[in-house]
C-alpha positions in Angstrom: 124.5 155.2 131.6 124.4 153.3 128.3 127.2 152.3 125.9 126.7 154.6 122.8 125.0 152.9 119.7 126.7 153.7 116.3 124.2 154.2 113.3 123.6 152.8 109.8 125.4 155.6 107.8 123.2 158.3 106.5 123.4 160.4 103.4 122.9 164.1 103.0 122.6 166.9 100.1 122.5 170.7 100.6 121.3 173.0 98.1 121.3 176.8 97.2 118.0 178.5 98.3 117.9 181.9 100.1 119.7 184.0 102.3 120.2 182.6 106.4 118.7 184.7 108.7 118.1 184.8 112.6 119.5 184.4 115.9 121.3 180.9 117.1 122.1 180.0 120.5 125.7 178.1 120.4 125.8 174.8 121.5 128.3 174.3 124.5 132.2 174.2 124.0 133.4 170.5 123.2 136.8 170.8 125.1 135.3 173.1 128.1 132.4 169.9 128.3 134.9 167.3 128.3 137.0 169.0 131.2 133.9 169.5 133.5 133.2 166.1 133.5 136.8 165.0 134.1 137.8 167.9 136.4 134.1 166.9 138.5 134.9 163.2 138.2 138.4 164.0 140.2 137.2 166.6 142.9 135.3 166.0 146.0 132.1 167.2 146.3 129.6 167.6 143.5 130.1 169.5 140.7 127.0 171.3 138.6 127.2 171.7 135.2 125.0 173.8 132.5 125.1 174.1 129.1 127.4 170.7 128.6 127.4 169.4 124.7 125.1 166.6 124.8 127.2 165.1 122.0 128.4 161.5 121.1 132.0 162.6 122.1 131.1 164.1 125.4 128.7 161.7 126.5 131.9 159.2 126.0 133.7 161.0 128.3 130.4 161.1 131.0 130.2 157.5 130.3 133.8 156.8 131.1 134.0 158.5 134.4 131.0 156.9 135.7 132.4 153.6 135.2 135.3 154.7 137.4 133.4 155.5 139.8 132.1 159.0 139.2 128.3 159.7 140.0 127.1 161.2 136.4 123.5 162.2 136.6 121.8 164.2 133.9 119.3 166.8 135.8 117.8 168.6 132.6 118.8 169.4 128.5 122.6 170.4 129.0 122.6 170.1 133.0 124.3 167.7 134.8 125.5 166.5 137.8 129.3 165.3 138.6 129.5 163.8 142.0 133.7 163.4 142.5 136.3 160.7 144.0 138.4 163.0 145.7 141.5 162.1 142.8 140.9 158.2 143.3 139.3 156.3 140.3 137.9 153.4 140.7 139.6 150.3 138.2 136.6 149.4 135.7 136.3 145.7 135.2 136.0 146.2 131.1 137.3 148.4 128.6 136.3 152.6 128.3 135.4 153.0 125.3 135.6 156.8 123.1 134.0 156.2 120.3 135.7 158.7 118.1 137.0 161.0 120.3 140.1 161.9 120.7 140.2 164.5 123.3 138.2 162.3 125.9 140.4 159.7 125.7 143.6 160.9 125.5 142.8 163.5 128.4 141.1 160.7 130.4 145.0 158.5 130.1 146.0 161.7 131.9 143.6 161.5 134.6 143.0 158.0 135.4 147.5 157.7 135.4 147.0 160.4 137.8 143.9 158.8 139.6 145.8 155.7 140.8 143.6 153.3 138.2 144.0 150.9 135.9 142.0 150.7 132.9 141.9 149.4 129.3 141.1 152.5 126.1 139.6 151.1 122.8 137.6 153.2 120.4 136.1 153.2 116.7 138.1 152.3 113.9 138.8 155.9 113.2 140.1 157.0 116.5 142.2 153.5 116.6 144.2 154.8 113.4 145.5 158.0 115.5 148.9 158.6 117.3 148.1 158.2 121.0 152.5 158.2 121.6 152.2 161.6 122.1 150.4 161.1 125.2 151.4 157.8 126.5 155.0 158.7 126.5 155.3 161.6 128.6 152.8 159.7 130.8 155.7 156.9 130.8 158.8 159.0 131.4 156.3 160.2 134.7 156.1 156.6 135.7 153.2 155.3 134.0 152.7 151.6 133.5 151.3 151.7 129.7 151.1 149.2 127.0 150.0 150.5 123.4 149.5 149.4 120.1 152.1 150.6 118.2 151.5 153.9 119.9 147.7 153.6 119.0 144.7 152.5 120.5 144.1 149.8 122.3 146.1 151.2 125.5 146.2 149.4 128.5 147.2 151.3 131.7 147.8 150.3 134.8 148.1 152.0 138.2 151.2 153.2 139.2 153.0 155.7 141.0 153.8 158.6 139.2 156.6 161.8 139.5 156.8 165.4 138.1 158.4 165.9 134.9 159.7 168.9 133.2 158.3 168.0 129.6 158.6 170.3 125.9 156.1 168.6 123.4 157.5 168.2 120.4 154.1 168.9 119.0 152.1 172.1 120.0 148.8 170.5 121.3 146.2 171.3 123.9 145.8 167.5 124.6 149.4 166.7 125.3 149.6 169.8 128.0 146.3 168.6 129.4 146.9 164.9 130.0 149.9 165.5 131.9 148.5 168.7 133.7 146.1 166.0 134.9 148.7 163.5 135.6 150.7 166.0 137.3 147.7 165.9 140.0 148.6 162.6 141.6 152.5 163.2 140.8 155.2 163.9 143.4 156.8 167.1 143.1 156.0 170.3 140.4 155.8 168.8 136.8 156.7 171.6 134.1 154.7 171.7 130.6 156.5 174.1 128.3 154.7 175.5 125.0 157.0 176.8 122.4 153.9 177.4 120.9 150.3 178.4 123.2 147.9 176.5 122.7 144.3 176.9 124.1 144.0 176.9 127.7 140.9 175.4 129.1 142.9 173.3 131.2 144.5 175.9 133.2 141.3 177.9 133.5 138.9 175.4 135.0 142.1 173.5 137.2 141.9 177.0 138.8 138.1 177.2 138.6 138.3 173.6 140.7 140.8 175.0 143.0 144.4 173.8 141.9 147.4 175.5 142.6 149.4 176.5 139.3 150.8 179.3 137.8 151.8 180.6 133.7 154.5 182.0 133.0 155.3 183.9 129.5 158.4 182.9 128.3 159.4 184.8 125.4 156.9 183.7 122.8 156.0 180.7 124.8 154.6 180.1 128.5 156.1 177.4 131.2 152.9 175.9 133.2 153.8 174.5 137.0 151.2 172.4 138.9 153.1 170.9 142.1 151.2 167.2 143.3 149.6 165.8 144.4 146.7 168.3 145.5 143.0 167.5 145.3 140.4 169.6 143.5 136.9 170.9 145.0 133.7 170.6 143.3 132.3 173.8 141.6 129.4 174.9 138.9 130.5 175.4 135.7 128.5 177.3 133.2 130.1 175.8 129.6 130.7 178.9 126.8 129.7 178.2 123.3 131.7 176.3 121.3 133.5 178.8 118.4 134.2 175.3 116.4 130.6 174.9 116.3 130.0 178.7 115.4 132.5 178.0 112.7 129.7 176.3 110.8 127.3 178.9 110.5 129.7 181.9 110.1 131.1 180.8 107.2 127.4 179.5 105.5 126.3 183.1 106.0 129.7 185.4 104.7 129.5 183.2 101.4 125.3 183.2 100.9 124.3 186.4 99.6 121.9 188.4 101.6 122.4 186.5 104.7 122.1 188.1 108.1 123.0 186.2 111.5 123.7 186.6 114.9 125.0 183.4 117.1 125.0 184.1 120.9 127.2 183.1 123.7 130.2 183.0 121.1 133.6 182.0 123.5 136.1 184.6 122.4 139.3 183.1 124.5 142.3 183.9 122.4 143.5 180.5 121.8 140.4 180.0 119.7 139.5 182.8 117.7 142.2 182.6 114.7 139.2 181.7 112.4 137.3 184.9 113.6 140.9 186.7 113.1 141.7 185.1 109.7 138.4 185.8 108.4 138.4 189.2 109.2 141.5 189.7 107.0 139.5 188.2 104.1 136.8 191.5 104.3 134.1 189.2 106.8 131.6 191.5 108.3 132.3 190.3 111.9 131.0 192.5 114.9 131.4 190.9 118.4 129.1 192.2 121.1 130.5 191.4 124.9 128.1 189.0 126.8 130.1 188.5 130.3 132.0 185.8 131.2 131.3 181.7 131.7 133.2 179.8 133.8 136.4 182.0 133.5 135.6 182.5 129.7 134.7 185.7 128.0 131.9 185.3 125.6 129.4 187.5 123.0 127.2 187.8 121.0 128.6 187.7 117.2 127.1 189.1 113.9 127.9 187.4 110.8 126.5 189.3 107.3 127.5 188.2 104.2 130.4 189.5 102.6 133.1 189.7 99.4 136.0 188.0 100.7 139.5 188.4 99.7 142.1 185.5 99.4 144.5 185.3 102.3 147.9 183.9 103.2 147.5 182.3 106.7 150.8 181.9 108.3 151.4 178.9 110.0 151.9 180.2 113.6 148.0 180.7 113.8 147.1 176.8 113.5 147.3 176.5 117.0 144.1 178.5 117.7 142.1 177.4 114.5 143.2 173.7 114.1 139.6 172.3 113.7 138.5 175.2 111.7 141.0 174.3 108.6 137.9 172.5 106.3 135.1 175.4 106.8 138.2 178.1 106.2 139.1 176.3 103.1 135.0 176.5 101.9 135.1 180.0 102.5 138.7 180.5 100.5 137.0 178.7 97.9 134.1 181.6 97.4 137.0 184.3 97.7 138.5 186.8 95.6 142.2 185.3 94.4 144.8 182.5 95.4 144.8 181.6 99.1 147.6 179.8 100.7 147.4 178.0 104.0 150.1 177.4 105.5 151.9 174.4 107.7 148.9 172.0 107.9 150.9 168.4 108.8 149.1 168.2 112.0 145.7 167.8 109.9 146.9 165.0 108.8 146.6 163.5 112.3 142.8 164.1 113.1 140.2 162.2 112.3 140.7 162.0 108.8 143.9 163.0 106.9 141.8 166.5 106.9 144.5 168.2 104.7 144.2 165.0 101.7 140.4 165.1 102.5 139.7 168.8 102.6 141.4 169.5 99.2 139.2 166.3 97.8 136.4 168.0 99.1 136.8 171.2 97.0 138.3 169.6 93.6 134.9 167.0 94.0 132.8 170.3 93.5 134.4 171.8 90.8 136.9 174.4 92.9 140.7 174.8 92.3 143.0 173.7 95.1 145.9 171.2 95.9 148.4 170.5 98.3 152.0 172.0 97.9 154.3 170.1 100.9 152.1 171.3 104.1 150.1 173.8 102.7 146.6 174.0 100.9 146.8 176.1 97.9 143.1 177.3 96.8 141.7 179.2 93.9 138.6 181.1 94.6 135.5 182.4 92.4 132.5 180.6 91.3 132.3 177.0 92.8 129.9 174.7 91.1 129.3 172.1 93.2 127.4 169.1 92.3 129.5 167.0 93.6 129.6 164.3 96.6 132.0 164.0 99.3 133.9 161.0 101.2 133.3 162.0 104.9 135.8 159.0 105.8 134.2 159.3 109.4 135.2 163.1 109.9 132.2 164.8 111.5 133.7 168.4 110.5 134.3 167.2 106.8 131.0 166.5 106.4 129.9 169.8 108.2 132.1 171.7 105.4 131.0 170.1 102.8 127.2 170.7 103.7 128.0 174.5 103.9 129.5 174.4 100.5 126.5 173.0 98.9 124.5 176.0 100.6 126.5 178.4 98.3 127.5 176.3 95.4 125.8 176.8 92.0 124.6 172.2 91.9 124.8 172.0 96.0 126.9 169.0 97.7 126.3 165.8 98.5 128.4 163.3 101.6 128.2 159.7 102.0 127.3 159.9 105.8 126.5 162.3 108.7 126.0 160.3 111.2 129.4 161.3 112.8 127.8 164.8 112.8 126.8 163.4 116.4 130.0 163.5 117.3 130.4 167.4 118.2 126.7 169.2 117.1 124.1 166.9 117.3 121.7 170.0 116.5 123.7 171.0 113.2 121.3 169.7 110.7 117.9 171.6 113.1 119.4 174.6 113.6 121.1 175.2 109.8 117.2 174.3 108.9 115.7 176.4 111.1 118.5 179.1 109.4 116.9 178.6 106.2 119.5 176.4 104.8 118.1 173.6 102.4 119.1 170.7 103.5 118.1 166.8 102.1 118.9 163.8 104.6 118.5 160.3 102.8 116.5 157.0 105.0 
């Protein structure tokens, strides 16, 4: 496999036109992509994947587990092969690099800590300005040999012998429960992850989809996850959902364009994921979800989007959990609302890619909507927006998505500086808005 190449920055513009019509397949789930290739990289045996994202992000991930080792073999458009180690990484003689994504590499610390490796983690300028303490230290206090950067990237890890924990993040993140989940595999004794708030649970599914022993517990409004190591994992095909992130996009472009009728198949409705879908239905969306059967332990469906008259909402802050990355595309759709939304408890925006709670308000006052920040939350004023405006993507591949579905409904459009990052989690975004009937303008 090759490194991946970083463009020139591009520039793009959307306009108002006509009403989005037709029938989208979903592109595969981001995290379910990421954990197939990590999950087949540890397992003996060969693992057989359809559907994987073929994004920037994910093919970091493929590109990291083949230099440890793995044997990574793309078969056909979204199918792949994973050919495993049996839970022993190989050390790679120069640094992995992520690019921009955050989930591949702090879930890879996990694995490779757990993997008996030693290796060195370096990505873009963006992903280098985000906390990676929140991983590396529980990875320490299981015996991890780490050195970090200020608790930010570069990390350099080196094998080491590692023992169960009994760990409460003090952050409610899907990442943090993962890492040392994976840890936890080449551990001694039961680790304990316990969730005061649940987050999505990929993890768990597809451990148990590769064979692991572990079990979740509710514990009053939480859940206690126990893996016991070390135990090995056995290859297994996985069949990735679509990715409701992704889904996000086009949802929201047809409930604010009047007129416009979709339907986006293979939708992934797990629970952890859908408090967009459960938000907007509060706001008046005409949502109707079709079953479809299952993927890889996953229920999915078909979903019908037609454009509606929202109402203003106050989102409580419980529900970020299950809607993190959908924050930017919620706040386009408050924008074109009835009334004063308020969304609530947002500080862990601040931690993405971008600060996304600084950079989505910017994004709406830019084109001529109402909204600011009060402490955490995101206060926004919706009615007519203008538009007209451009947008600082600062490197934020879902800024620049929101902003381009803006401009679809906006009286003067939207322009951003760059979506070359767009790469990052839908490389089809730009084709299949087009083939939508959204009017988009991409600059040389």
């Amino acid at each position: 496999m090759t490194p991946i190449s970083r463009p020139a920055p591009r520039a793009a513009r959307s306009q108002p036109l006509k009403p989005l019509r037709g029938q989208l397949i979903t592109p595969g789930d981001k995290s379910v992509s990421h954990r197939a290739l990590i999950l087949g990289a540890l397992a003996n045996g060969t693992t057989r994947i359809s559907g994987l994202l073929e994004s920037d992000d994910v093919l970091a991930t493929a590109e990291a587990v083949s230099r440890l080792g793995a044997s990574v073999v793309q078969t056909g458009p979204g199918n792949w092969t994973v050919t495993g180690r049996g839970g022993r990484f190989r050390s790679p003689d120069t640094p992995l690099d992520f690019g921009n994504s955050g989930t591949g590499v702090r879930l890879m610390m996990g694995a490779v800590a757990g993997a008996g490796a030693s290796a060195h983690f370096i990505g873009d300028s963006s992903l280098s300005s985000r906390p990676m303490g929140r991983v590396t230290e529980p990875l320490m206090q299981m015996g991890a040999d780490i050195t970090a950067n200020g608790g930010r990237l570069p990390v350099q890890l080196n094998a080491s012998i590692l023992n169960a924990i009994d760990y409460r993040p003090p952050v409610a993140s899907a990442q943090v429960k993962s890492a040392i989940l994976l840890a936890a595999l080449g551990a001694s004794g039961e680790t304990i992850v316990r969730e005061d708030h649940a987050t999505r649970d990929h993890t768990e599914t597809m451990l148990k989809l590769f064979g692991a022993g572990l079990t979740v517990e509710p514990e009053g409004g939480a859940r206690i996850i126990r893996l016991g190591g070390p135990q090995g994992l056995t290859a297994c095909d996985v069949d990735v959902p679509g990715d409701p992130s992704s889904a996000a996009f086009a949802t929201i472009a047809a409930l604010i364009i009047p007129g416009s009728d979709l339907t986006l198949s293979r939708v992934m409705t797990n629970p952890a994921r859908t408090g967009l879908y459960e938000a907007l239905g509060r706001m008046g969306a005409d949502l109707s979800f079709t079953p479809a059967g299952q993927a890889s332990g996953e229920h999915i469906a078909d979903l019908r989007v037609r454009a509606s008259q929202l109402s203003a909402i106050d989102l409580e802050a419980d529900i970020a959990p299950s809607m993190i990355d959908e924050y930017p595309v919620l706040a386009v759709a408050c924008a074109f609302a009835k009334g004063t939304s308020r969304l609530r408890g947002l500080a862990e925006l601040r931690a993405k890619e971008s600060d996304r709670l600084a950079a989505t308000c910017a994004m709406l006052t830019a084109n001529g909507a109402t909204a600011r920040i009060d402490g955490d939350d995101l206060v926004i004023t919706g009615g007519v927006v203008p538009g007209g405006g451009e947008v600082i993507t600062r490197g934020d591949h879902r800024m620049a998505m929101s902003a381009l579905v803006l401009g679809m409904a906006a009286r003067g459009g939207a322009a951003v500086d760059d979506i070359t990052m767009i790469a990052t989690s839908y490389p089809a975004f730009m084709d299949d808005m087009s083939a939508l009937g959204a009017r988009l303008e991409v600059g040389q």
